[in-house]
MARTIVO-763046 format. One record per residue (C-alpha): chain; x, y, z; residue in one letter. Coordinates in steps of 0.1 Angstrom, whole numbers, plus 5000, padded with zeros to 4 digits. Layout:
<rs>
R   c     xx     yy     zz   r
R   A      X      Y      Z   A
...
</rs>
This chain:
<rs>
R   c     xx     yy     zz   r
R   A   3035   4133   4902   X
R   A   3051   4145   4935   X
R   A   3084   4159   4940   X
R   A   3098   4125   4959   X
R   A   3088   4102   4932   X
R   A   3098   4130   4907   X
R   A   3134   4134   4926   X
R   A   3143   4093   4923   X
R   A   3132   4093   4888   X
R   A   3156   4118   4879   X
R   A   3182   4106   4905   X
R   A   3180   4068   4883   X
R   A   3183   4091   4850   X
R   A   3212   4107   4861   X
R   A   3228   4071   4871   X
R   A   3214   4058   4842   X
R   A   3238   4087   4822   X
R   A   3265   4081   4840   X
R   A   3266   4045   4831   X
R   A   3262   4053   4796   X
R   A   3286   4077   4793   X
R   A   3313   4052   4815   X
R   A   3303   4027   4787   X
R   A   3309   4053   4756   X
R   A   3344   4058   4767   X
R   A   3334   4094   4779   X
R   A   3344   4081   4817   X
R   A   3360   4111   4829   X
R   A   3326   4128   4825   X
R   A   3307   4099   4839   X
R   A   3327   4101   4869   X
R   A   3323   4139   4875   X
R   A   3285   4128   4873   X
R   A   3288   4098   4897   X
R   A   3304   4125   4917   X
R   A   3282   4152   4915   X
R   A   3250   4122   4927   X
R   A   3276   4112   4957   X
R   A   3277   4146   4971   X
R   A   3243   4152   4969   X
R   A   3232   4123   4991   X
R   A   3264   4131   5014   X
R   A   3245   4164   5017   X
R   A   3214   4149   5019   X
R   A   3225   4125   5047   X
R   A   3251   4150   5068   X
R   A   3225   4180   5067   X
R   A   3191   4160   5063   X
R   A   3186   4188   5035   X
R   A   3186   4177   4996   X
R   A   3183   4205   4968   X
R   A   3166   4189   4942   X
R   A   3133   4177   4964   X
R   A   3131   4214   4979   X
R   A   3131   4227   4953   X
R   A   3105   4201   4935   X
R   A   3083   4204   4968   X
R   A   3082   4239   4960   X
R   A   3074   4232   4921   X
R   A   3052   4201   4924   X
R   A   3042   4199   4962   X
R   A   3048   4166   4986   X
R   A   3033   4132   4977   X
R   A   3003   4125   4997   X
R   A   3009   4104   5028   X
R   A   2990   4066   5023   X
</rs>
C-alpha cells in the first residue's frame, strides 16, 4: 500500500470513530475527534502541507502514478 491510499483509510477510520463514539453517548470526545480531522485538512488546504501523508511518504513511499 502507498501512503495516499494508506492516509484516506485511516482518515475514514477516524470518521468512522467519531461517529461511533457520537452514537455511544461519548459525544464530547467524538467532537474533539471531528475536530482534530477538521484542522488537519484546514492545514492541509491553507499550507498545502498534511502531517499524516509526510510522514507515511516517508514510511511507505508515494503511490505509483497510473
Amino acid at each position: 500500500m502507498c501512503a495516499e491510499k494508506i492516509q484516506r483509510f485511516l482518515m475514514a477510520i477516524v470518521l468512522t470513530l467519531s461517529m461511533a463514539l457520537f452514537l455511544q453517548g461519548f459525544s464530547l470526545y467524538g467532537m474533539i475527534l471531528q475536530g482534530f480531522v477538521i484542522l488537519m485538512i484546514l492545514v492541509w488546504a491553507i499550507a498545502d502541507f498534511c502531517p499524516s501523508l509526510w510522514i507515511f511518504t516517508k514510511l511507505f513511499g508515494k503511490c505509483s502514478g497510473k
